[in-house]
C-alpha positions in Angstrom: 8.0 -20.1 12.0 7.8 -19.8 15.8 6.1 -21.9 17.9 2.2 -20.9 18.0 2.2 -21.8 21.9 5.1 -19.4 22.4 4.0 -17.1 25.7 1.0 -19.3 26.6 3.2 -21.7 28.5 5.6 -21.2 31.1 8.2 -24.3 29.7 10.4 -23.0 27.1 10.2 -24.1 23.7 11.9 -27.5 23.0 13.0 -26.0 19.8 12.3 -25.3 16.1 8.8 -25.3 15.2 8.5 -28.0 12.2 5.6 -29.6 13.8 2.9 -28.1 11.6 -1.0 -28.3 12.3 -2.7 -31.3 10.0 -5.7 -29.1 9.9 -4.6 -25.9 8.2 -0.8 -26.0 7.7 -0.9 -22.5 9.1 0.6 -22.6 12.5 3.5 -24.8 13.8 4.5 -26.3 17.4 7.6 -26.8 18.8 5.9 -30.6 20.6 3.2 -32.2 20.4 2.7 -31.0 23.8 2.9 -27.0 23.2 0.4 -28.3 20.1 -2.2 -29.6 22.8 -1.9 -26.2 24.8 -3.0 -24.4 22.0 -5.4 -26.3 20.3 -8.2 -24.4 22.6 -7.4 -21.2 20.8 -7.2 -22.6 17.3 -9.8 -24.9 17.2 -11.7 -21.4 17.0 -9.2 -20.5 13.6 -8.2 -23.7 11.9 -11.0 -23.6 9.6 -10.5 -20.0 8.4 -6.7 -20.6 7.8 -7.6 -23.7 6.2 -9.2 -21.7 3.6 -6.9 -18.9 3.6 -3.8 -21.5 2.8 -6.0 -23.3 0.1 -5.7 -19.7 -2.1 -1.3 -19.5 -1.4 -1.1 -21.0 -5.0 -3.5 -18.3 -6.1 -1.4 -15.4 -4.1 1.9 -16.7 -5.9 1.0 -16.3 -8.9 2.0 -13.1 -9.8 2.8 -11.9 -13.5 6.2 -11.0 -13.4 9.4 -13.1 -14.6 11.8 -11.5 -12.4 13.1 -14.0 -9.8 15.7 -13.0 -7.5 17.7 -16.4 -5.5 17.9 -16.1 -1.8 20.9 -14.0 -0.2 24.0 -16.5 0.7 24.9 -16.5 4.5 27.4 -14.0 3.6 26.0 -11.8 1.9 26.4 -8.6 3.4 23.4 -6.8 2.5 21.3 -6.4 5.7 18.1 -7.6 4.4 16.4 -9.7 1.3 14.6 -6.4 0.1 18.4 -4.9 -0.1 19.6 -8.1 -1.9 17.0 -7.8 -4.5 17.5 -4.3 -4.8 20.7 -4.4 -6.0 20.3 -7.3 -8.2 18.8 -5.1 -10.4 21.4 -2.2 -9.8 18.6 0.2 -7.9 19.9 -0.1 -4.0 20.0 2.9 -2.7 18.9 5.0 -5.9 16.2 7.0 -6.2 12.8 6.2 -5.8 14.2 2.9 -4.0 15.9 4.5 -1.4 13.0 4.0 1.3 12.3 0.3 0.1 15.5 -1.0 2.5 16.2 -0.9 5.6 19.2 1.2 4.9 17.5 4.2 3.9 16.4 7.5 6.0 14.1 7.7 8.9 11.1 10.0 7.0 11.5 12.2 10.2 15.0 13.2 9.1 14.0 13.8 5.0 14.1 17.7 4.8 12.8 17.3 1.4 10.1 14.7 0.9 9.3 15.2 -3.1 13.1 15.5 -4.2 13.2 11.5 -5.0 12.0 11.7 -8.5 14.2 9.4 -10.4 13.7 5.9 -11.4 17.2 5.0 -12.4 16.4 2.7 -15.1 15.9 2.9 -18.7 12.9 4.3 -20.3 11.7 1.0 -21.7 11.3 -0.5 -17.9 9.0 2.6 -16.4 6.1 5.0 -16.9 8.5 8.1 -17.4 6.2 9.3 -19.9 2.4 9.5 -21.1 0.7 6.3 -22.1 0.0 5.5 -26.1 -4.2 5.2 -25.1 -6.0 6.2 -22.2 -7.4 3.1 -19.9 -10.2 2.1 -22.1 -11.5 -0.5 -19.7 -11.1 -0.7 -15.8 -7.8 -2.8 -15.7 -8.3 -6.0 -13.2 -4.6 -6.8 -12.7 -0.9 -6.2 -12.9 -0.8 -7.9 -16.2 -3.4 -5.4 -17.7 -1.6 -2.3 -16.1 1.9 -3.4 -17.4 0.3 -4.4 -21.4 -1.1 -1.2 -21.1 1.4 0.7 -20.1 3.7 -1.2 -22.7 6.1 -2.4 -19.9 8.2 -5.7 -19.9 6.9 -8.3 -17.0 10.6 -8.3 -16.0 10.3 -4.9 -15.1 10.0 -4.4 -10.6 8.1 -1.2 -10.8 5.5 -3.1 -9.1 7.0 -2.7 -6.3 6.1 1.3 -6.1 3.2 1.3 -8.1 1.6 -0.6 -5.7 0.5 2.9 -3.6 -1.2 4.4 -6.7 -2.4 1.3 -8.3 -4.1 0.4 -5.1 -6.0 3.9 -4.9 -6.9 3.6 -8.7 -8.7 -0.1 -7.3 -10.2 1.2 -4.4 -11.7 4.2 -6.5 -12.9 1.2 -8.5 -14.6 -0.3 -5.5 -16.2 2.5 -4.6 -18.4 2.7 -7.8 -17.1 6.9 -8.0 -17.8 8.2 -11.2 -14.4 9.2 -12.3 -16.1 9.6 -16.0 -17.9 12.7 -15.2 -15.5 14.4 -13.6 -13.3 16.3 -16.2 -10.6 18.6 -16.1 -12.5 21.5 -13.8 -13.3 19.2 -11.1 -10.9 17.6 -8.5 -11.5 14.0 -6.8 -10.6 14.3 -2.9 -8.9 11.1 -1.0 -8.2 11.2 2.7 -5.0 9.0 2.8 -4.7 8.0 6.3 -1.3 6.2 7.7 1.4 7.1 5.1 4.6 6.0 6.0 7.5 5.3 3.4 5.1 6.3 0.6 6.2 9.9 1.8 9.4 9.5 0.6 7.4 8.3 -3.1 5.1 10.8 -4.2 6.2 11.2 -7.3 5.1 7.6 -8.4 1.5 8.9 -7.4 2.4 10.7 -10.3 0.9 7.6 -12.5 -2.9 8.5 -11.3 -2.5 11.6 -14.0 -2.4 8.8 -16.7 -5.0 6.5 -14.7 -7.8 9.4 -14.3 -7.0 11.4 -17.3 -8.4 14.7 -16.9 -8.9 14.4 -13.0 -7.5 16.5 -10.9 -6.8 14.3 -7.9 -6.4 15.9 -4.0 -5.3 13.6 -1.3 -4.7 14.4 2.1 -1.9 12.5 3.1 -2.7 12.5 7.4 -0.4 10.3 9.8 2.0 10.6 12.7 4.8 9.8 10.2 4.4 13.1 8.8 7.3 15.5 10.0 6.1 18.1 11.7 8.0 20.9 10.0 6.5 20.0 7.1 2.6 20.0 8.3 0.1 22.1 5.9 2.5 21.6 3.2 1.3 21.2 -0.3 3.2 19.6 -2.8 2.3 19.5 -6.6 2.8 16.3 -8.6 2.5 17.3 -12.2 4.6 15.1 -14.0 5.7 11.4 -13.7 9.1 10.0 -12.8 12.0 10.4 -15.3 14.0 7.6 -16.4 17.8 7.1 -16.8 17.8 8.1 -20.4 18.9 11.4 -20.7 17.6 11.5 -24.0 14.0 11.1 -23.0 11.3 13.5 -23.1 10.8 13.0 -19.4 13.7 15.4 -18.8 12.1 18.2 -20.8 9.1 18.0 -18.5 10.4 18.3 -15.4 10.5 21.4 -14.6 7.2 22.3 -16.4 4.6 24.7 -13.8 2.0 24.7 -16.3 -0.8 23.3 -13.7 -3.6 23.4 -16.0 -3.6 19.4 -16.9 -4.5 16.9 -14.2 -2.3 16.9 -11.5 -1.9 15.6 -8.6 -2.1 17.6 -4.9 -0.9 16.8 -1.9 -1.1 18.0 1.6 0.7 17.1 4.4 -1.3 17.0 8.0 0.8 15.3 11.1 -1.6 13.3 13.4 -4.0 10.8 13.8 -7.2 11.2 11.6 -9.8 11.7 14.5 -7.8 14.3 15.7 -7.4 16.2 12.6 -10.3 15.9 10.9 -12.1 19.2 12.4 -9.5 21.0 10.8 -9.1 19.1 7.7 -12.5 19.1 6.3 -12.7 22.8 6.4 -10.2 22.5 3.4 -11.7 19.5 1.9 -14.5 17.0 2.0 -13.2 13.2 0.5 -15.5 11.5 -2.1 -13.3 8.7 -0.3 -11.3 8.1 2.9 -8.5 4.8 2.2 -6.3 3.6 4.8 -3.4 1.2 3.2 -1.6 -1.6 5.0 -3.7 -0.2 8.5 -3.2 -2.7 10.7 -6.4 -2.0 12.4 -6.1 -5.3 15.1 -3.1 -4.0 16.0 -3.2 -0.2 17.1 -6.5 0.8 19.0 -6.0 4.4 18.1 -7.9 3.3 14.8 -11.0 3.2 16.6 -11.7 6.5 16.8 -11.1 7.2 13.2 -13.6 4.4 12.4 -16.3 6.3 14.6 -16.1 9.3 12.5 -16.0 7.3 9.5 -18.9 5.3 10.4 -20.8 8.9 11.7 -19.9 10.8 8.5 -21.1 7.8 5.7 -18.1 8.5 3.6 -17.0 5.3 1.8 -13.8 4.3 3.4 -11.2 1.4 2.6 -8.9 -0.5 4.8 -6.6 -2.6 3.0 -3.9 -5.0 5.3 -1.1 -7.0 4.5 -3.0 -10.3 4.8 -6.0 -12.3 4.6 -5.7 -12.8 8.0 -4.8 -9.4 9.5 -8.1 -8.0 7.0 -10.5 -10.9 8.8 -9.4 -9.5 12.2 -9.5 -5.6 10.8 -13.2 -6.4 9.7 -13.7 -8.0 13.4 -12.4 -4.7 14.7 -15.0 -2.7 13.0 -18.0 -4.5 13.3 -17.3 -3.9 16.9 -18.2 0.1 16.0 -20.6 -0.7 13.5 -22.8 -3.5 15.1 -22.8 -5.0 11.5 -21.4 -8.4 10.7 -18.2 -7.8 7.9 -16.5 -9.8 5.2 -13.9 -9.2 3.2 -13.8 -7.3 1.2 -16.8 -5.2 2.8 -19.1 -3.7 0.1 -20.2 -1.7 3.1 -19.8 2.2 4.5 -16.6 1.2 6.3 -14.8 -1.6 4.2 -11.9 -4.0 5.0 -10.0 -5.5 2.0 -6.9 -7.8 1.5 -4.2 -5.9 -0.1 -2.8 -8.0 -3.2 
C-alpha cells in the first residue's frame, strides 16, 4: 500500500507504508507524522471503510477450489493474471487472450468475434445447452455453476462475469423476461466495453439464461474501433470446447437465427454523444454501465443527464465498495437525490461482486 498522505505533503515519504489506521485498517502511513496530515481528510471516511473492511471476509469467500500460489521473483510472466493463466494451461488461448497484459490492444483486433474457443474440456465449460432451463432466479456463482453442471474448480468465472452480471442487473431491474418469448427482443445499452470486445462469444451464455429471448445490446464506447462502427455481429451459439468430439463443433457454423440469439452492435463514442443516433435503431428496456468508474472520468456526466431525462432504468456497477459509494456521490450531484448502494432508484450504482 502507499502512503495515504502521498502528494499532500511536500517531505517525501520516510518509507513503506506499514503504519495502518487503528480505526478502519483501510489506509496506511508512512509516520505517524504523514498519519496526522491526513487525518483531516479521513476523519470524513474512517467510518465508511470501517464498515466496508468489516464485509473482506464476506468478499473472500468465493465458491471455487481453484487456488493459484503467488508468482516466484523469477517468474517471467509479466503479471499474476498471466501466472494464473498458465497454471491452468490457457495463457494466451482463446477466449483468454485479452485477460493478460500480453494480449492485443482491441484497436488493432481486425476481427473482434473470431475468439470463440475455450481451450478446455467439455466438462469445465458451457459449450453446450443446459440439461433444465433456470427454474428459479439464481443468487450466486454456486447456483450458476450446479446448474450449469460445472466443477467449482473450473475458472470460467473469470468470463462469465460480463454476462452473468447483465443476467443480475436484468434481475434488479424487476423486467419481465417471462413474457417475452421468442418474437420479442430485450434491448441493453452496454456503455464502456473494453476487453469484453474481444469476448462476445461468452455473451453467448444469456441464450441459455433467457431461453427464448432474443437479446440486443448496443455495445457503445471509445474502445470500439472505428472501422468497425455500425457493425452487427450475431451470437448464436456458445463457445466450443477442446473436445473435438463434442457437439459444440457441429453447431458452429449453424445460421439458422430463428432461436434466441444474441445481437450486437458496435457504436464508437461516448453515450451522450451517440444516443441521438442510437435510439433511432433501438429504445433499451435497460441502459448498464460495468466497472464505470464514474468518480473518475467526468465525461460520465453527461450520460447520466440523459439517463436521468429519459427514466430508463440504468446500472452502474464499479470495481469496489468504495469506488460505487463515490459513483452514487457523483450522481446524486445530477439527480438532487440522496443514493445508496445499490440504488433501487432511476439511475442506480451497484458494487460489482
Amino acid at each position: 500500500m502507499e502512503c495515504a498522505a502521498k502528494g499532500l505533503v511536500a517531505e517525501p515519504c520516510a518509507g513503506e507504508a506499514n503504519r495502518r489506521c487503528n480505526g478502519c485498517g483501510a489506509v496506511a502511513y508512512c509516520s505517524r507524522a504523514h498519519q496526522l496530515v491526513h487525518r483531516r481528510f479521513h476523519k470524513q471516511e474512517c467510518a465508511r471503510l470501517a464498515e466496508q473492511m468489516s464485509r473482506v471476509d464476506t468478499l473472500k469467500n468465493f465458491p471455487f477450489t481453484f487456488s493459484v500460489e503467488p508468482p516466484a521473483p523469477n517468474q517471467t510472466f509479466p503479471s499474476p493474471r498471466c501466472f494464473f493463466l498458465e497454471s491452468f494451461k490457457l495463457h494466451q488461448k482463446g477466449l483468454w487472450k485479452s485477460e493478460c497484459i500480453c494480449g492485443p490492444e482491441v484497436t488493432s483486433v481486425k476481427d473482434l468475434s473470431i475468439s470463440t474457443d475455450w481451450s478446455m474440456g467439455s466438462t469445465l465449460c458451457p459449450c453446450t445447452d443446459p440439461e433444465n432451463y433456470v427454474s428459479t432466479p439464481l443468487t450466486s456463482w454456486k447456483d450458476y455453476y450446479r446448474w450449469r453442471s460445472l466443477p467449482l474448480h473450473s475458472p470460467v468465472a473469470v468470463l462469465l462475469h460480463w454476462p452473468l452480471t447483465l443476467y443480475h442487473c436484468v434481475q434488479l431491474s424487476h423486467l419481465q423476461t417471462s413474457r417475452l418469448d421468442g418474437q420479442d427482443t430485450l434491448c441493453i445499452h452496454y456503455l464502456g466495453p473494453e476487453k469484453e470486445l474481444h469476448q462476445l462469444v461468452v455473451f453467448g451464455e444469456l441464450r441459455a439464461l433467457f431461453p427464448g429471448v432474443r437479446l440486443y445490446i448496443e455495445l457503445v464506447g471509445p474502445a470500439v474501433p472505428k472501422s468497425r462502427d455500425g457493425e452487427v455481429i450475431t451470437i448464436s451459439n456458445y463457445g466450443h470446447c477442446s473436445a473435438g468430439s463434442c457437439s459444440c463443433k457441429s453447431r458452429i457454423d449453424s445460421k439458422d437465427l430463428s432461436c434466441s440469439a444474441v445481437i450486437f452492435k458496435l457504436r464508437k463514442g461516448l453515450y451522450h454523444e451517440r444516443y441521438s443516433d442510437i435510439v433511432k435503431d433501438s429504445n433499451p428496456h435497460l441502459i448498464v454501465a460495468p466497472n464505470a468508474g464514474v468518480a473518475a472520468y467526468p465525461s460520465w456526466m453527461p450520460t447520466i443527464e440523459i439517463i436521468r431525462k429519459v427514466g430508463i432504468p440504468a446500472i452502474f456497477t464499479d470495481f469496489c465498495e468504495e469506488a460505487a459509494h463515490l459513483a452514487s456521490s457523483c450522481i446524486s450531484s445530477i439527480t438532487g437525490q440522496p443514493l445508496r448502494v445499490p440504488i433501487q432508484l432511476t439511475v442506480h450504482a451497484i458494487r460489482q461482486a
